[in-house]
C-alpha positions as CSV (number, residue, x, y, z in Angstrom):
1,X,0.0,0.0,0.0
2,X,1.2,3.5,-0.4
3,X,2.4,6.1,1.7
4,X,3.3,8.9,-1.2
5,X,2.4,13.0,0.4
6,X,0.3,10.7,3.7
7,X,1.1,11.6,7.2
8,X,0.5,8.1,8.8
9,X,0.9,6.8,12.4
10,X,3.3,3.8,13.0
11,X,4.7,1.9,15.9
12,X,7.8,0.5,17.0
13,X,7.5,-2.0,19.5
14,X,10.7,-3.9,21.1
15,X,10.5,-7.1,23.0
16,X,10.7,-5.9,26.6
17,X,8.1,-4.2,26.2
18,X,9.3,-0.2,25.3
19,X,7.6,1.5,22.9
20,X,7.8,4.2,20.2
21,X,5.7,6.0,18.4
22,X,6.5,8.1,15.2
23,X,5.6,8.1,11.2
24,X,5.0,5.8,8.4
25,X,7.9,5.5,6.2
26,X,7.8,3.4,2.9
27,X,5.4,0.8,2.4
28,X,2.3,0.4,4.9
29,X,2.1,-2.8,6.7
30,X,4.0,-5.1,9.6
31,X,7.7,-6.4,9.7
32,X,9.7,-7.3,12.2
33,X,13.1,-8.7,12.9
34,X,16.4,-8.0,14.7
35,X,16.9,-4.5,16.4
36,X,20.3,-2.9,15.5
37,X,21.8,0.2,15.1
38,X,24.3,1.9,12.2
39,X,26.1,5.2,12.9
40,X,27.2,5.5,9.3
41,X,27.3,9.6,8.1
42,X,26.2,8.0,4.8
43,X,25.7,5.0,2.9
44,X,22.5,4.2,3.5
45,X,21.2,2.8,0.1
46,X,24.5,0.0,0.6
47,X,23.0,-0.7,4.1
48,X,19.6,-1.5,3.0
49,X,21.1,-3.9,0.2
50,X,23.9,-5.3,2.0
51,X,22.9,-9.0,2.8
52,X,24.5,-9.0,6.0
53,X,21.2,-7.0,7.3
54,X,18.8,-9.7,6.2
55,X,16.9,-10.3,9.2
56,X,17.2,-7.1,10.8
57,X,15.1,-3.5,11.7
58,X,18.1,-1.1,10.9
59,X,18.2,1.8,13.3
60,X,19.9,4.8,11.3
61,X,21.5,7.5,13.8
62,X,22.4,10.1,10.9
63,X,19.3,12.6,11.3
64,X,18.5,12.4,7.7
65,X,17.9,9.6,5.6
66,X,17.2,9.8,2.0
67,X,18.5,13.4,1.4
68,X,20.5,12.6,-1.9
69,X,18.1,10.2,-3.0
70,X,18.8,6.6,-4.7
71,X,21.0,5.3,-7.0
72,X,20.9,1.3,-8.8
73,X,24.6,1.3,-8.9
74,X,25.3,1.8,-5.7
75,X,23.0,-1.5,-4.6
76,X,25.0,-4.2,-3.2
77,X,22.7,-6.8,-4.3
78,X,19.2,-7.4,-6.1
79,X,17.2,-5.9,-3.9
80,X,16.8,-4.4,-0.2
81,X,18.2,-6.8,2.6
82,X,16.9,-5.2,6.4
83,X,14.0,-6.2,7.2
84,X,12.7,-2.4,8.1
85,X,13.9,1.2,9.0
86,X,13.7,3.1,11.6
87,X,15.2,6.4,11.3
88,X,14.8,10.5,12.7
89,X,13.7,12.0,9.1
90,X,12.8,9.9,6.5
91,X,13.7,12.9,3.3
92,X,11.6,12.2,0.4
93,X,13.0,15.5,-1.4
94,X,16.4,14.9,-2.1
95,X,19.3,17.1,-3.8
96,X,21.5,14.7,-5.8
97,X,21.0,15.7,-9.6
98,X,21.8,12.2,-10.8
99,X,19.8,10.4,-8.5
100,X,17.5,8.0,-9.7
101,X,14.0,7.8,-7.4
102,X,13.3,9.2,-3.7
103,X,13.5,7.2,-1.2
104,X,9.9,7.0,-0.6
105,X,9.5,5.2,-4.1
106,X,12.5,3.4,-3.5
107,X,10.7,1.8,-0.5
108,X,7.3,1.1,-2.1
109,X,8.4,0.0,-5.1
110,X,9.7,-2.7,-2.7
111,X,7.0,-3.1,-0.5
112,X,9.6,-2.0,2.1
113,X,8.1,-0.8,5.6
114,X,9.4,1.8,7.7
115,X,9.3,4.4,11.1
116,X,10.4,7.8,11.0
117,X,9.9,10.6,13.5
118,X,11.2,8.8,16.6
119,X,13.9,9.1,19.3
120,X,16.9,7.4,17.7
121,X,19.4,8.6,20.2
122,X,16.5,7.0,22.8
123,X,16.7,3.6,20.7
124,X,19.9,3.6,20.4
125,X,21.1,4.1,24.5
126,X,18.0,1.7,25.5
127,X,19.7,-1.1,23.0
128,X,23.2,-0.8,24.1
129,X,21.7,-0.9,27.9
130,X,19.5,-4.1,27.3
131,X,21.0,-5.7,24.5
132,X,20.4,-6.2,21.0
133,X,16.8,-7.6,20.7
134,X,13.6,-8.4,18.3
135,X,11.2,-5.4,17.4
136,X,8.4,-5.1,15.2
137,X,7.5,-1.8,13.1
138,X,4.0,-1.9,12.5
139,X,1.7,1.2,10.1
140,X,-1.4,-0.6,10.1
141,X,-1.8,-1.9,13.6
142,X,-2.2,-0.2,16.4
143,X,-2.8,-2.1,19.1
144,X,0.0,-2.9,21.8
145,X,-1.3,-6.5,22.6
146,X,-1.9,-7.8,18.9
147,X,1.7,-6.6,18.4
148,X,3.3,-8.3,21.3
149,X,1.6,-12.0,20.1
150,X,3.0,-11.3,16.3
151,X,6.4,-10.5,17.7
152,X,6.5,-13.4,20.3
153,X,6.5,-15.6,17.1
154,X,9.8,-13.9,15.7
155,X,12.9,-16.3,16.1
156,X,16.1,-15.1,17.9
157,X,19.1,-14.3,16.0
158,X,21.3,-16.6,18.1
159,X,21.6,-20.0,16.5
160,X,19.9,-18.8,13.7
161,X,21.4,-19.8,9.6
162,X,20.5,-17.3,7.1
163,X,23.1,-17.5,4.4
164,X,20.6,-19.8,3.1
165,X,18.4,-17.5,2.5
166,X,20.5,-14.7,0.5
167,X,23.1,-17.1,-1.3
168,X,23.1,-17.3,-4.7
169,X,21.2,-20.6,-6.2
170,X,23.6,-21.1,-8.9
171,X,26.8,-20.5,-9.7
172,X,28.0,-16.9,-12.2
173,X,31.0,-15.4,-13.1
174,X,32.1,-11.5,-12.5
175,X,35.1,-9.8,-13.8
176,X,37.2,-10.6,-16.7
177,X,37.6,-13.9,-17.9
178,X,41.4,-12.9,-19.3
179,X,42.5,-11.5,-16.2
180,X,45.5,-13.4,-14.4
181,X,44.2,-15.2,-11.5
182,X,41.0,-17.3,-10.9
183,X,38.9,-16.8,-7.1
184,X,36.0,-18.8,-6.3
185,X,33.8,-17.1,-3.7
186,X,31.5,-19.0,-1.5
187,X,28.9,-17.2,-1.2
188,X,27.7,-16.5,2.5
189,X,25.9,-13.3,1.6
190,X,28.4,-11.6,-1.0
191,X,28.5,-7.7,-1.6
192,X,29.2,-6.9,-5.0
193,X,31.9,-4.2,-4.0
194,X,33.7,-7.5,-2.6
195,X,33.5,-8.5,-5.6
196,X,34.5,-5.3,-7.5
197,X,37.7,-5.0,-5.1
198,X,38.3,-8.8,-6.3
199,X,38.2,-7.9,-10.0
200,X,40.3,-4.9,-9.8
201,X,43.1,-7.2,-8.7
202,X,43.5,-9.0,-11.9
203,X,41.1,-11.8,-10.6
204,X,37.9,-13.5,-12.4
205,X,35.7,-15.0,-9.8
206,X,33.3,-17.6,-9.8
207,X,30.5,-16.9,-6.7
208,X,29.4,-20.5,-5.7
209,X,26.5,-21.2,-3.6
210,X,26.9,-21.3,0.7
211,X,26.8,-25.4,0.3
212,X,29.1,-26.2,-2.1
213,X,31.8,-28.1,-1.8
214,X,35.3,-27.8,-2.0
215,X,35.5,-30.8,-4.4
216,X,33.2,-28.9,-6.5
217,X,35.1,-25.8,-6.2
218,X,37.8,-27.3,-6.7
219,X,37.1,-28.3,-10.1
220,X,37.0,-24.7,-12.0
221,X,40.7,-25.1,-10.9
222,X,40.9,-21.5,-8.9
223,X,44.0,-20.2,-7.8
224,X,42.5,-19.5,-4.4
225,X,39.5,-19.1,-2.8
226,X,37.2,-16.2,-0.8
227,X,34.7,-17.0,2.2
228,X,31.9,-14.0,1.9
229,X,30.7,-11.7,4.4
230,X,26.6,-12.8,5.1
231,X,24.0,-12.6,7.9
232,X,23.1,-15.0,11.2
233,X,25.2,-16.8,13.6
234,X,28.0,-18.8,12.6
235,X,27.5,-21.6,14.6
236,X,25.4,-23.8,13.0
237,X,26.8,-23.7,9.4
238,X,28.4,-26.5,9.3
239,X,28.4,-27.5,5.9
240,X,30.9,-24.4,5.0
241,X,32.9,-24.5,8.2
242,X,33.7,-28.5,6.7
243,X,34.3,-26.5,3.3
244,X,37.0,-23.9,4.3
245,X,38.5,-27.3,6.6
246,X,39.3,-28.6,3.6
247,X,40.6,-25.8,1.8
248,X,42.9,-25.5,4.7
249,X,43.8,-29.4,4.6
250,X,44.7,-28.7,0.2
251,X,46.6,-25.2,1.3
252,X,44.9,-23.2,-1.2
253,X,44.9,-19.2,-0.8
254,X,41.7,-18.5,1.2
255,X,40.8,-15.3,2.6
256,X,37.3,-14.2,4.3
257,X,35.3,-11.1,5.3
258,X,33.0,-11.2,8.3
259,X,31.5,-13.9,8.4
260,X,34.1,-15.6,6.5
261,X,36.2,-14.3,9.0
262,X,33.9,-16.5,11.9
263,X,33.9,-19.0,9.3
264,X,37.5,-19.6,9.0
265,X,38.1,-19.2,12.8
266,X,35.5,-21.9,13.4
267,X,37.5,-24.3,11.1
268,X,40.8,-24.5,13.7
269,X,38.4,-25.0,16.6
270,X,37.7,-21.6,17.6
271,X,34.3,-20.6,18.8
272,X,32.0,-17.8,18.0
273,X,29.7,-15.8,20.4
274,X,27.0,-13.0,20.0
275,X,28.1,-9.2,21.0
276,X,26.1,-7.5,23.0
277,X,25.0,-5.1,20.2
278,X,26.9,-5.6,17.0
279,X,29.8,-3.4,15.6
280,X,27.9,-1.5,12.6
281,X,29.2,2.0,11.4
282,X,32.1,3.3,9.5
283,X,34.6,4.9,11.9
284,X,35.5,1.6,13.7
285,X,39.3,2.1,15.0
286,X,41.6,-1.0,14.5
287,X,45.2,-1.2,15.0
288,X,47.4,-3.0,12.5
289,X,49.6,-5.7,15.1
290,X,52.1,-6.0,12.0
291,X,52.0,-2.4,11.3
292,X,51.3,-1.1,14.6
293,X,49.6,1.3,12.6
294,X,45.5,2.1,13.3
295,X,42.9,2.0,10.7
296,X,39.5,3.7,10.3
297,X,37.1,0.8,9.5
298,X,33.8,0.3,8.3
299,X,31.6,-2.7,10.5
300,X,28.6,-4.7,10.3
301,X,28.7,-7.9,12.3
302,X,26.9,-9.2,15.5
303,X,29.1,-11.9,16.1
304,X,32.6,-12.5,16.7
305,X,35.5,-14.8,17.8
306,X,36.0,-16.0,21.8
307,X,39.0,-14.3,22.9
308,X,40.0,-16.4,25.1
309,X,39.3,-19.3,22.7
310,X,41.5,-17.8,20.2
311,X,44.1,-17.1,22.7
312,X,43.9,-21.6,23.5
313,X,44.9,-21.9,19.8
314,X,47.9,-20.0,19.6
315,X,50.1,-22.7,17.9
316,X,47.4,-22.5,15.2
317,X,46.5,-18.7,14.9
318,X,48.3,-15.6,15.2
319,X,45.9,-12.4,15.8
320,X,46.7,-9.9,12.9
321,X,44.3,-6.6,14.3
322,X,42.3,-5.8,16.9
323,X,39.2,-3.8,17.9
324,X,40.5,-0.3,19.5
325,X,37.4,0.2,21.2
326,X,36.8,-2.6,22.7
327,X,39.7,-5.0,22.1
328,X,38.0,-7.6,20.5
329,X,39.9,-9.5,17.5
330,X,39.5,-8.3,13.9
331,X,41.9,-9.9,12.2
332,X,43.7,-13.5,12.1
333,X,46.0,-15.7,10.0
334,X,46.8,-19.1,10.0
335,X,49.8,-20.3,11.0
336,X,51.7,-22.6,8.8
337,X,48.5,-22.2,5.8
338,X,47.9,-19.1,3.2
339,X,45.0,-18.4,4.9
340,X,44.1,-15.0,6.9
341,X,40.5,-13.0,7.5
342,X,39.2,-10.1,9.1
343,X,36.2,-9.0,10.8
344,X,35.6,-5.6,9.5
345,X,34.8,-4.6,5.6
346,X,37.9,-3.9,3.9
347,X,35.8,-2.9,0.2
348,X,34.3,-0.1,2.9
349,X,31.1,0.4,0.8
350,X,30.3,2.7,2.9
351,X,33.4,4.0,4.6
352,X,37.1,4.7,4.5
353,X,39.4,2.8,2.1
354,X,42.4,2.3,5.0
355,X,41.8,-1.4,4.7
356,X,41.5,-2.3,0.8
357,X,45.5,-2.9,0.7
358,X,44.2,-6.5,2.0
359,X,42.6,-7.3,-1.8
360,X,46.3,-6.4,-2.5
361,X,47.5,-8.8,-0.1
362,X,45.5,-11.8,-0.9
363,X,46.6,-11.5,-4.5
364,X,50.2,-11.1,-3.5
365,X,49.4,-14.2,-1.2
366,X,47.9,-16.7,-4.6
367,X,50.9,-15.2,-6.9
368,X,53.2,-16.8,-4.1
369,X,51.3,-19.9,-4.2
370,X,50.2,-20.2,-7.9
């Protein structure tokens, strides 16, 4: 249904009980999913399309949303990923010449549902008190109660597999067929400026689907291999922690993004955990342990390595960058394997380019090894 020039009511309601109350934004209707918060400046067309959201109500802390519009290019997949918005001003007039629709068009055409005109600062300080928890945006119903017994139904984020469910169903190419080197990407939720960064290293790439196998990888003959960033918990994809086992086991190149990065950990035996809120913006400090130098990162991740579980492995895994805030690890490699990963977004689509040297490095890694 549309919202187009309407002043609607709509309703955000968390699990504990809190409650907001604001404007329609986008589509009318119910969605509800995962609370979490960005503090991006900008960006926020590649946040609604990054798969990493899927599952999610996307709290934006930057007042304005929408002021310079939309663009298709600057989609990092099909389609919009978050399961809702919830923002401060939702701009439907926007100022970028080349632009290609509003926002609020953008949003219907998707049947996209969102709240604007609440207290982000207010959402934001009561999730980083309680926790990161379900929510459910609603602009047709109003009542508290019916609510409540539709959001009771949503299931938690923890132990929950979603690659499935924004993974490619069958295998493509991207890039240049005559470039030098050959990737094969498992897809775990795949941005396409991953991919982009990939190609501008002299790479082709072939994006497999999450449950492939290496054997099956294998046999396009790659010259290394890539472990995507994606949504969910880690934990109980087992299929693809087997997979990047045994790209350990045939010491191919591998490197991996996010949830790659959990991915790759879980492989030597390390164990994942769910943070407290999530790391999502793109002005996350890290420090460099080879470099000693820091870096201005862009994150989006709600789950992590164990420290201390990391720390047990140390004869397997040597801790390449850390969290500045918070100390948490960023960054590992394997010892004794071509085979590193980081937690943060290196491509930075949004953000700071500090970190794309590591493209760099993974292609200096398969020349070594080709």
């Amino acid at each position: 249904m549309t919202n187009q020039g309407l002043v609607k009511d709509a309703i955000l309601l968390l699990s504990d009980g809190t409650y907001f109350k604001g404007q329609a934004a986008g589509a009318i209707g119910t969605t509800m999913g995962e609370l979490c918060f960005n503090t991006g400046m900008t960006g926020y067309q590649e946040i609604f399309t990054d798969p990493s959201y899927f599952g999610q109500l996307v709290v934006l802390t930057n007042v304005h949303v929408g002021n310079y519009g939309t663009k298709v290019a600057e989609n990092e997949s099909s389609d919009m990923k978050i399961s809702g918005l919830i923002c401060r001003d939702f701009n439907i007039k926007y100022s970028r010449i080349k632009g290609d629709t509003d926002i609020q068009t953008y949003y219907e055409d998707q049947k996209m549902v969102g709240i604007q005109k609440v207290d982000t600062r207010a959402i934001v300080r009561h999730i980083r008190s309680k926790g990161a928890m379900n929510a459910i945006i609603s602009s047709e119903i109003s009542d508290i109660q019916e609510l409540k017994a539709k959001l009771d139904k949503a299931p938690n984020m923890a132990g929950l597999e979603l690659a499935s469910k924004v993974s490619t169903k069958e295998p493509y190419y991207f890039g240049d067929e005559n470039a030098s080197y050959k990737v094969a990407v498992l897809d775990i939720g795949v941005k396409k400026s991953i991919l982009k960064c990939l190609a501008n290293q002299d790479i082709y790439i072939k994006v497999f689907p999450h449950l492939t196998s290496f054997e099956e990888m294998s046999a396009w003959d790659p010259d290394g291999y890539f472990i995507s960033n994606g949504p969910g918990d880690p934990e109980p994809m087992k299929v693809e922690t087997n997979t990047a086992k045994e790209i350990l086991k045939a010491d191919k190149p591998l490197f991996g993004i996010c949830l790659g990065h959990q991915i790759l950990a879980q492989a030597v035996g390390v164990t994942t955990y769910k943070l407290n809120t999530g790391h999502r913006g793109i002005n996350h400090p890290i420090k460099n342990l080879k470099t000693g130098k820091s870096e201005i990162t862009s994150q989006n991740h709600g789950f992590g390595v164990e420290t201390e579980s990391v720390r047990s492995k140390e004869d397997v895994i040597e801790v390449t960058h850390i969290n500045l805030n918070d100390g948490t690890i960023e960054g590992i490699k394997i010892k004794g394997k071509p085979a590193f990963s980081v937690q943060y977004h290196p491509e930075a689509s949004p953000g700071p380019h500090d970190s794309r040297y590591l493209f760099e490095d993974f292609k200096n890694l398969i020349v070594q090894h080709k």
